[in-house]
PAPA-627233 format. One line per 5 residues: number of its first residue (from 0); for each residue x, y, z of N, C-alpha, C. Coordinates in nm, 2 decimals. Each point is the difference from the previous one (the first is absolute). Layout:
REM PAPA-627233
NUM) X/Y/Z/X/Y/Z/X/Y/Z ~ ...
REM end
This chain:
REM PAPA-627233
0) 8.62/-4.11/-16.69/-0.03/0.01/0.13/0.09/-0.09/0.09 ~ 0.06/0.03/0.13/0.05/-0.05/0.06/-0.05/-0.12/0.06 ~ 0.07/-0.11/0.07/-0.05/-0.14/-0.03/-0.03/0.01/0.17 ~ 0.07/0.10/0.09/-0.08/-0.04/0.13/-0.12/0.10/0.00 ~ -0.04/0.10/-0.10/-0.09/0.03/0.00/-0.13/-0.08/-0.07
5) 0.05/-0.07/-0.08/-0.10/-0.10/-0.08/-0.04/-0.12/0.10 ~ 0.09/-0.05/0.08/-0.05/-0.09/0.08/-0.07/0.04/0.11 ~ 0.04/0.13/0.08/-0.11/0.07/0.12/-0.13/0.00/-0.09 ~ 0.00/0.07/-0.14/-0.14/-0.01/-0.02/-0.10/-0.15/-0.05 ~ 0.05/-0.03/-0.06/-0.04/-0.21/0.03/0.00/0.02/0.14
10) 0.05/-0.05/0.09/-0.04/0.01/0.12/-0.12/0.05/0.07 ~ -0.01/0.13/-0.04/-0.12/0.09/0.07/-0.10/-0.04/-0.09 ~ 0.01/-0.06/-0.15/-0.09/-0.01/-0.05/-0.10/-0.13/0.06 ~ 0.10/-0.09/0.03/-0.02/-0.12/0.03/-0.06/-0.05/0.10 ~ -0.01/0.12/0.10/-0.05/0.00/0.15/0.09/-0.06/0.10
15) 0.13/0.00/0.01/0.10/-0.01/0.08/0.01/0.17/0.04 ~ 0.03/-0.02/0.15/0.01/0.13/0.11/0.16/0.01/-0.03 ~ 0.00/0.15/0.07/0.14/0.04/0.00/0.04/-0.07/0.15 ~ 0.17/0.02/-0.02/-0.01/-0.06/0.15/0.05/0.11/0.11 ~ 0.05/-0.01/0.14/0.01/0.11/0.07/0.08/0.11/0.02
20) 0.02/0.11/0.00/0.10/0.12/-0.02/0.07/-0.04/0.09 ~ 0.11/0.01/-0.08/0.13/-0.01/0.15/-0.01/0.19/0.00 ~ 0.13/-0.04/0.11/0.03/0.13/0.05/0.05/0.10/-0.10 ~ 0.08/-0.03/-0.14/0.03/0.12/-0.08/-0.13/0.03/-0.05 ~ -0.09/-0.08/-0.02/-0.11/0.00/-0.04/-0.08/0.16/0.04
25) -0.02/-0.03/0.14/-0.05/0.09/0.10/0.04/0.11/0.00 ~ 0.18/-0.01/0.02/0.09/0.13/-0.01/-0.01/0.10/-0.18 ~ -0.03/-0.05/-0.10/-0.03/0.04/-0.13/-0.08/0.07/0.03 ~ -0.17/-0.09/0.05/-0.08/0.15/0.00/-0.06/0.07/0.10 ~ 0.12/-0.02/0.11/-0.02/0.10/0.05/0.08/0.13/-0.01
30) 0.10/-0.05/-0.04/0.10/0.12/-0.13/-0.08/0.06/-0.03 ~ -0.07/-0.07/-0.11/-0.04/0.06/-0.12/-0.18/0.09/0.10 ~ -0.04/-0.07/0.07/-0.10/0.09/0.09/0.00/0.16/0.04 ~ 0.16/-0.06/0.06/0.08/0.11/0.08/-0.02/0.10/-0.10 ~ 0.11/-0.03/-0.05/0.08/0.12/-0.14/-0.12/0.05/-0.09
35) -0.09/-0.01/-0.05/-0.11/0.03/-0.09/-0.04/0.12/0.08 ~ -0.07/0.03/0.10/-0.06/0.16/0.00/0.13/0.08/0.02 ~ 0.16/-0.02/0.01/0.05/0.09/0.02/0.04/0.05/-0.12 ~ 0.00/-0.10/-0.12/0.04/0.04/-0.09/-0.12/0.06/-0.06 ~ -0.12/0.00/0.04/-0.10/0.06/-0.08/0.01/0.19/0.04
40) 0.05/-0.03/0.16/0.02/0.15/0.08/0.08/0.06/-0.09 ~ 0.15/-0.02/-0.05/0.15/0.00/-0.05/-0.07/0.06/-0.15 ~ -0.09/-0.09/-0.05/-0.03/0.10/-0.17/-0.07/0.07/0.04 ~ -0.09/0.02/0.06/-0.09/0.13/-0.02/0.04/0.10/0.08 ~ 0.08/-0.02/0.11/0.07/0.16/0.11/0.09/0.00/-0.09
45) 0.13/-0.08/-0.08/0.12/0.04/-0.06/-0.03/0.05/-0.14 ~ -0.06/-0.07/-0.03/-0.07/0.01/-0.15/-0.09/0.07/-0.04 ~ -0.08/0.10/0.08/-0.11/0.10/0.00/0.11/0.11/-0.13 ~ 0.08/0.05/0.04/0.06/0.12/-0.06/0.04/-0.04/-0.14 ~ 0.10/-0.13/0.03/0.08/-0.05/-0.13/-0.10/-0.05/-0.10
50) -0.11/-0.03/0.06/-0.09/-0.07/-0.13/-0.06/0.10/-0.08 ~ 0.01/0.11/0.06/-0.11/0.14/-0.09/0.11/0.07/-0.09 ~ 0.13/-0.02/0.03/0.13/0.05/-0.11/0.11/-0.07/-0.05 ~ -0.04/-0.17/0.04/0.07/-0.05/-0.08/-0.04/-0.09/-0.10 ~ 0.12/-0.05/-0.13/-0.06/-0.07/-0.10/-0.04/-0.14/0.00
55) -0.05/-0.05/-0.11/0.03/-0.16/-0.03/0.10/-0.07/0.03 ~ 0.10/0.01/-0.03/0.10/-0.10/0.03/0.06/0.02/0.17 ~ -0.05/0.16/0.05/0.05/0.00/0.14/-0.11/-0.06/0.07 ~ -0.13/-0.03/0.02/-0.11/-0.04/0.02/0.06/-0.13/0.02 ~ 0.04/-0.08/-0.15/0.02/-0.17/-0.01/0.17/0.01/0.14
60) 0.08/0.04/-0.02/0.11/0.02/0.08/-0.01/-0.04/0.14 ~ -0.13/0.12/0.03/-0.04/0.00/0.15/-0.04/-0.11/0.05 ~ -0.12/-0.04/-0.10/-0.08/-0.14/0.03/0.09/-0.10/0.01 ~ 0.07/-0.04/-0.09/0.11/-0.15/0.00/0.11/0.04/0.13 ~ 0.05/0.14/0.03/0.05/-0.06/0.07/-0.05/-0.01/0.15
65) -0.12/0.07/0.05/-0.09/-0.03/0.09/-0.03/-0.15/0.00 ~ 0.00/-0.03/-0.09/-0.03/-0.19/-0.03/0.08/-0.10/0.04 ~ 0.16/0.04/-0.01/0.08/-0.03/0.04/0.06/0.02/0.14 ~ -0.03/0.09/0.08/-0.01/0.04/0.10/-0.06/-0.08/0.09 ~ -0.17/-0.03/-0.07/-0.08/-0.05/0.11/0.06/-0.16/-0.01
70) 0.02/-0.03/-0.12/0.08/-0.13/0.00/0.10/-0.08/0.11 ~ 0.09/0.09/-0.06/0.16/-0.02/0.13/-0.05/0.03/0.15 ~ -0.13/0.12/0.03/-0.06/-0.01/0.11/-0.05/-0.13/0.07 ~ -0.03/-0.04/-0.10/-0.10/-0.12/0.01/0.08/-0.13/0.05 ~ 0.12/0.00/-0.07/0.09/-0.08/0.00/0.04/-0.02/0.14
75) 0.08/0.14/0.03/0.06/-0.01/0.17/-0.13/0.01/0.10 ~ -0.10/0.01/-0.03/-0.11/-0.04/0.12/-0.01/-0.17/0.07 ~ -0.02/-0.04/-0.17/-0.03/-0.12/-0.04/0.19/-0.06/0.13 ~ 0.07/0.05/-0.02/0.13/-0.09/0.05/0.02/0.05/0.19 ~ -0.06/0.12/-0.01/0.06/0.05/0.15/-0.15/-0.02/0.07
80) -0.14/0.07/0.01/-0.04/0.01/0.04/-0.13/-0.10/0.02 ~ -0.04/-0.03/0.13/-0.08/-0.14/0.03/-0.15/0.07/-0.03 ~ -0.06/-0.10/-0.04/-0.12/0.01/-0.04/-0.13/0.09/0.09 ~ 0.01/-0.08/0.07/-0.08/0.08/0.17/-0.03/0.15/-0.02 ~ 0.16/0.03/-0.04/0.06/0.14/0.07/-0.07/0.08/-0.17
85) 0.01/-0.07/-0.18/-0.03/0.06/-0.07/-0.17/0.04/-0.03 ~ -0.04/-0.10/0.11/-0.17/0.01/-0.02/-0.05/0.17/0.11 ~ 0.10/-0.03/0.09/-0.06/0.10/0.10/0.05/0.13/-0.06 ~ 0.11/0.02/-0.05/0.04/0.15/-0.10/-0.07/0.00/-0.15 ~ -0.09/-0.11/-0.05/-0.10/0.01/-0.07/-0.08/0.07/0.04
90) -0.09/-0.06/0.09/-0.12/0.04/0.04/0.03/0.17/0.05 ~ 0.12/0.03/0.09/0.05/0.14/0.02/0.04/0.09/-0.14 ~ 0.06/-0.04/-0.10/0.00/0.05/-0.09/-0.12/0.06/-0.12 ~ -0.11/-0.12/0.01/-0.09/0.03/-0.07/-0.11/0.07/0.10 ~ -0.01/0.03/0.13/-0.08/0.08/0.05/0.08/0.14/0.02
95) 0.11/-0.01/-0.05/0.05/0.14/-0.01/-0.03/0.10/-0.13 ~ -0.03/-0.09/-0.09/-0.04/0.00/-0.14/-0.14/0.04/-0.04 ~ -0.09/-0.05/0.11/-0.13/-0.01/-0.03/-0.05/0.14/0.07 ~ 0.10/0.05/0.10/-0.03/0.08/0.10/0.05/0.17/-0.06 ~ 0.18/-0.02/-0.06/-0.03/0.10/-0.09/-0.09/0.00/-0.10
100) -0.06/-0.07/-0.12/-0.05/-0.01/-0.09/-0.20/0.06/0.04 ~ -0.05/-0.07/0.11/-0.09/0.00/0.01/-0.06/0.07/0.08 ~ 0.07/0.04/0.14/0.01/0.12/0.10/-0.01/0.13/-0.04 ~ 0.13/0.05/-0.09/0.10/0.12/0.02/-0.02/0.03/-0.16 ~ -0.06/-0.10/-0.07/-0.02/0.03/-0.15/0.16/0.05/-0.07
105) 0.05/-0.09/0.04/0.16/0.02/0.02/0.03/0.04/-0.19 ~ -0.07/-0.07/-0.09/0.05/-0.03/-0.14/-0.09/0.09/-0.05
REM end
């Protein structure tokens, strides 16, 4: 096991608090806020067709590199875009999501 992961958990075990998110902190998840229902939109509109005729290993292909994708996504949010701005295209993004999904019975 990694040794900054063995010490966070001593820590949390210990009842020592985490301390305050800086700003990459913030910008991470709101990335990662952001980017998650679009990528959920991206498999199931892109991937509706390809998943009913394609194989195993193109299935694994698709997944890893979608993985990768949301990654390096994740990455240049995390460096270009300010926090503020990734909560508000969250919240727009996942009520776009909720709205086809839940409205329009989109899936």
């Amino acid at each position: 096991m990694n040794f900054q992961l063995k010490t966070f958990i001593a820590r949390l075990v210990g009842g020592e608090g985490r301390g305050k998110a800086t700003r990459k902190d913030w910008r991470l998840e709101g990335s990662i806020i952001f980017l998650i229902p679009i990528f959920i939109w991206l498999f199931a509109h892109l991937g509706r067709h390809f998943f009913d005729n394609a194989g195993i290993a193109m299935i694994w292909l698709y997944s890893v590199t979608a993985g990768i994708i949301l990654l390096l996504a994740t990455a240049f949010c995390v460096k270009v875009v300010p926090a503020k701005v990734l909560f508000i295209l969250a919240a727009i993004a996942w009520a776009a999501l909720i709205w086809a999904v839940g409205l329009h019975n989109y899936y």
